[in-house]
N, C-alpha and C positions, 0 to 999 in steps of 0.2 A: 580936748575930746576924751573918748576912753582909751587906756592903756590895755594889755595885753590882759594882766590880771584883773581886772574890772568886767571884760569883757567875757571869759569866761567863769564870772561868779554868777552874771547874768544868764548865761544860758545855760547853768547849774540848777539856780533856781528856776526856770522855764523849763529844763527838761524834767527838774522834780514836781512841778503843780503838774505838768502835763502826765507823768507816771501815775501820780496820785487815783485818776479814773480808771486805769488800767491794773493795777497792784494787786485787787484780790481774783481778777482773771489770771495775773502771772503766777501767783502761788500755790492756787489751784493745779493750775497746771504743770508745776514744780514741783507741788503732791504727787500728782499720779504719776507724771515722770519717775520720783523716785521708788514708789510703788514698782511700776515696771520692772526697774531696774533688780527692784530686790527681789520681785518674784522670778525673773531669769536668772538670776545667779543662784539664787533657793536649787531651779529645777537643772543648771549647769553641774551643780553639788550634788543634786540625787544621780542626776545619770553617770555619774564616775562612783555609784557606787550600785553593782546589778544585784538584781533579787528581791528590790523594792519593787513595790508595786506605783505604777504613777497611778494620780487622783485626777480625773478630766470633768471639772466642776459641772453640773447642768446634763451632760452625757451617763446614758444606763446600757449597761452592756449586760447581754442575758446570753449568756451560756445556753449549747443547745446540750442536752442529756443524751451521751454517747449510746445508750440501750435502745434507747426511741428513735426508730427511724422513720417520722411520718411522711418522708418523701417516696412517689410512684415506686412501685416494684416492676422490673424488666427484666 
């Protein structure tokens, strides 16, 4: 019959044909994984160091003009 080593060559190559369908979803996502990764430690880096300003992609902050005050008078 099979021996030990025979045994797991075959399910070497079974678990490799069977990866093969899944392999560019797993690197994909091994992409963005390390994306993450680097963009939190990028903003781990800014914040040990103050006076930078952070950037919040997509987000517009508007300043209100200290002289104008168009809110109710009481």
């Amino acid at each position: 019959m099979f021996g030990l080593s025979e045994l797991a060559i075959i399910l070497i190559v079974v678990a490799a044909v069977l990866a093969v369908k899944k392999l560019p979803e797993l690197t994909r996502s091994a992409g963005k994984s390390a994306r993450i990764l680097k963009s939190e430690a990028r903003a781990a880096r800014d914040a040990d160091e103050p006076g930078t300003p952070r950037v919040i992609q997509g987000e517009t902050v508007e300043r209100e003009d200290p002289g104008s005050n168009t809110g109710p008078r009481g």
